[in-house]
GUROTI-443636 format. One line per 10 residues: number of its first residue (from 1); their letters; for each residue x, y, z negated of C-alpha. Coordinates in steps of 0.05 Angstrom, whole numbers. Example, Ala and Ser with C-alpha at 12.3 -4.5 7.8 and 13.67 -1.06 7.14 Angstrom:
BEGIN
1 = AS = 246:-90:-156  273:-21:-143
***
This chain:
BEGIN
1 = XXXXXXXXXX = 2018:1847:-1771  2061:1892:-1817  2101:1958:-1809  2160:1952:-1843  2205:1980:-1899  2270:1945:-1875  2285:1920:-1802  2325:1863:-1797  2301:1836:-1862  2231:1784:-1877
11 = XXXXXXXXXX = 2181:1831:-1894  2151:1811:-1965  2076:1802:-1930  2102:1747:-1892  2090:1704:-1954  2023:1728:-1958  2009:1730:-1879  2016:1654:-1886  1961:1643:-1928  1918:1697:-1901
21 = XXXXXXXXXX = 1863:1691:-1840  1891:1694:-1772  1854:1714:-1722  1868:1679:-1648  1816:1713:-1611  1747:1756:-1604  1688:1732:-1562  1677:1809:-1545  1701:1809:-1468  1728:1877:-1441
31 = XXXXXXXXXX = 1697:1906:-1378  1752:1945:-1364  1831:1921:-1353  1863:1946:-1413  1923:1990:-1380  1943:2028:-1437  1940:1967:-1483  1984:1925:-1435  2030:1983:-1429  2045:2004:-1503
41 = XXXXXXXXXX = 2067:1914:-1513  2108:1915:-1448  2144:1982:-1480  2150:1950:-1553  2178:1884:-1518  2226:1932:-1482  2249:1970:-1533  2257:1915:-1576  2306:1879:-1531  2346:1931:-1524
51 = XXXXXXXXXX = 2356:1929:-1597  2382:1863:-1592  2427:1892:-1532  2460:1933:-1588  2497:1887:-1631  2535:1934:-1684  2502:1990:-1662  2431:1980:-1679  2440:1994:-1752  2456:2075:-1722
61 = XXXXXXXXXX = 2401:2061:-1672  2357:2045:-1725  2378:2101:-1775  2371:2151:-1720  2299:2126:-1696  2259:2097:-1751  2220:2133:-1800  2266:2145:-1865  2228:2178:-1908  2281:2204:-1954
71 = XXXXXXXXXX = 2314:2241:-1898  2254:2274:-1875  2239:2307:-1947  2316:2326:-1957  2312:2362:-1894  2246:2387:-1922  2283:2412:-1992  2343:2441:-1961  2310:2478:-1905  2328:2442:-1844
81 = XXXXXXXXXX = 2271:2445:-1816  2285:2437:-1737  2223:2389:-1710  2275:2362:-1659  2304:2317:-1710  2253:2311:-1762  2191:2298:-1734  2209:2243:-1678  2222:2193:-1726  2137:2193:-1734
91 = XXXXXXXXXX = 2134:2175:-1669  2198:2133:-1646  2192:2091:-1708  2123:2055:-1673  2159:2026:-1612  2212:1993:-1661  2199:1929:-1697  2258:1887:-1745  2244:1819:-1701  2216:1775:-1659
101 = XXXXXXXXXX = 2160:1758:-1709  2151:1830:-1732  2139:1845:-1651  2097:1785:-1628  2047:1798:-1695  2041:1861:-1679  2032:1852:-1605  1984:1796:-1619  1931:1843:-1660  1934:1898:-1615
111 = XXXXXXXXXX = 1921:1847:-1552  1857:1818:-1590  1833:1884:-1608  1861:1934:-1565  1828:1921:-1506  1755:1938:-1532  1778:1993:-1554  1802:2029:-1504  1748:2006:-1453  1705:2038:-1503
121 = XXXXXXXXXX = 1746:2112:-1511  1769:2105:-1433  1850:2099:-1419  1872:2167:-1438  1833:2178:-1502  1851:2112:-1527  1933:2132:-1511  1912:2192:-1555  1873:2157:-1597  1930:2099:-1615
131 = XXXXXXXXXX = 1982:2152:-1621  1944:2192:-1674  1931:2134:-1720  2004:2123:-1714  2023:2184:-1735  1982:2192:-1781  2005:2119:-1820  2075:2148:-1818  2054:2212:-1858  2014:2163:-1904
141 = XXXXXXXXXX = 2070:2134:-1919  2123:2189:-1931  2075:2230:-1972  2063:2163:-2019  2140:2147:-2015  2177:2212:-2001  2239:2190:-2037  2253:2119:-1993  2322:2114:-1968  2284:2046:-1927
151 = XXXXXXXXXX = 2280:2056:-1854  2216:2033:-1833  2199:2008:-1761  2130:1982:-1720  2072:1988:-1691  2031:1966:-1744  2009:2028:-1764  1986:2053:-1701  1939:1974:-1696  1915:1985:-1756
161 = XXXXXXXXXX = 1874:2040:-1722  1860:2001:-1672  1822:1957:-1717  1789:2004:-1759  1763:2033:-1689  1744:1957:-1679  1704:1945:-1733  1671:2012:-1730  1646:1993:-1656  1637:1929:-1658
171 = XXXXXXXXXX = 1625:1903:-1727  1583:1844:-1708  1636:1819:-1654  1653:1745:-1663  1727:1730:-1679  1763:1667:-1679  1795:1669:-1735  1844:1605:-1771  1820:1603:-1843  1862:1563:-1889
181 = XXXXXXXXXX = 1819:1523:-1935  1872:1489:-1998  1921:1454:-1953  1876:1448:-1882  1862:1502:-1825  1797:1510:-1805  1774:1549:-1751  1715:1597:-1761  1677:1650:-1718  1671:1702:-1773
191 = XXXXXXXXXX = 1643:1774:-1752  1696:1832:-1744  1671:1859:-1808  1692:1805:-1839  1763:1790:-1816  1780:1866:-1812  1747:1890:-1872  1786:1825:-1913  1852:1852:-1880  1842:1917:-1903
201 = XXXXXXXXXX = 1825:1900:-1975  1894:1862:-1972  1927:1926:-1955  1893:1969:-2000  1914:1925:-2057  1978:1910:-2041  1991:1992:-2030  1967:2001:-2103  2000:1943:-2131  2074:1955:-2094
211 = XXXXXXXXXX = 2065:2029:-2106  2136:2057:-2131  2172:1990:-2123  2229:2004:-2074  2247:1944:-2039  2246:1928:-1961  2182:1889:-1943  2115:1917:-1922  2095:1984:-1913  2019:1985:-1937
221 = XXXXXXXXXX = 2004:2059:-1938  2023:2062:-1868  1969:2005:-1847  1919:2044:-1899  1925:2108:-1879  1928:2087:-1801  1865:2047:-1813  1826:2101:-1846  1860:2145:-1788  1825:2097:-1738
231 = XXXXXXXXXX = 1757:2094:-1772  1755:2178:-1761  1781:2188:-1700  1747:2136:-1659  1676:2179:-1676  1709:2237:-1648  1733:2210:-1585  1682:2151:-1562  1650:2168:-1500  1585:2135:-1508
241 = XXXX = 1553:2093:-1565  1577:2010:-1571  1515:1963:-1586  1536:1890:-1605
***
């Protein structure tokens, strides 16, 4: 799962992702169907192909849609301040992603996790809930990177609130997760604590580490500050307390 710096390109964590734990599924059935969750994939997956409908003009597409920071804080220094064209970028930039991979990871977390989730804040919290953490990744990352000329595209940020609502909720949760061990894949059932809290530690270091580097690849701040987002907002809008 990564938000990235530059669509169309291999995001750097894909090296990384690779090596890292995947997780394939949670043994934490849902006792609601998961509308909201179901809709935001079917409008990513839409979205997304009609990028690919756009041939030579999905570099403007992109320009005009994803988040570029650099844009945002020029408009910011010269005094253009009109929301209409500064501000949507925060929230278009979530329903783009820079591939096929990009989209199915992406879609893949938030399918796992998503669905808990929003049976545990109801339908139209969680739509509230999911758009917040979004947001708030993108300002993560302009504040941290004001000056980035990168566009930067998915719906990473947005997941990673999912999961730090996850883990919050249900922190004992079982997760089937693909562990590499050397050169063989084991499969575990590690608690969400576990698999979530690892993921986050990944991001957290890799933010500090990449901080100030400008090349296209992973946006960390945005899955750190959508995280921490998550972790806030889901004890403000849970409806009644989770027991795992």
């Amino acid at each position: 799962m990564a938000r990235r710096h530059a669509p169309l390109a291999p995001a750097r964590g894909d090296r990384y992702s690779r090596r890292a734990m995947f997780p394939l599924r949670d043994q934490n059935p849902s006792g609601t169907f998961p509308a909201i969750t179901i809709t935001v994939i079917l409008a990513c997956t839409a979205v997304f192909v009609y990028e690919l409908s756009l041939g030579p003009g999905l570099k403007r597409f992109v320009m005009e849609f994803a988040l570029v920071p650099g844009q945002v804080a020029y408009g910011l220094q010269t005094g253009d301040l009109d929301p209409r064209t500064l501000l949507p970028p925060f929230f278009t930039s979530m329903f783009l992603h820079g591939g096929w991979l990009h989209l199915i990871g992406n879609m893949w977390f938030l399918w796992i996790f998503g669905d808990n989730v929003e049976d545990s804040l109801g339908s139209f919290r969680f739509i509230f809930f999911y758009l917040l953490c979004g947001l708030a990744a993108g300002f993560t990352h302009f504040i941290l990177d004001p000056s980035s000329a990168i566009p930067t595209v998915g719906a990473s940020g947005a997941i990673a609130g999912v999961l730090g609502g996850y883990m919050l909720l249900f922190p004992g949760a079982r997760v089937v997760t693909l562990v590499p061990l050397g050169i063989f894949l084991q499969l575990m059932e590690l608690p969400a604590v576990v698999v979530i809290g690892l993921w986050f530690l990944v991001q957290l270091a890799s933010g500090i580490l990449t901080q100030g580097v400008q090349t296209g690849g992973v946006a960390w701040w945005a899955h750190v500050g959508g995280f921490v987002a998550g972790l806030l907002f889901v004890r403000l809008l849970r409806r009644r307390r989770i027991e795992v």
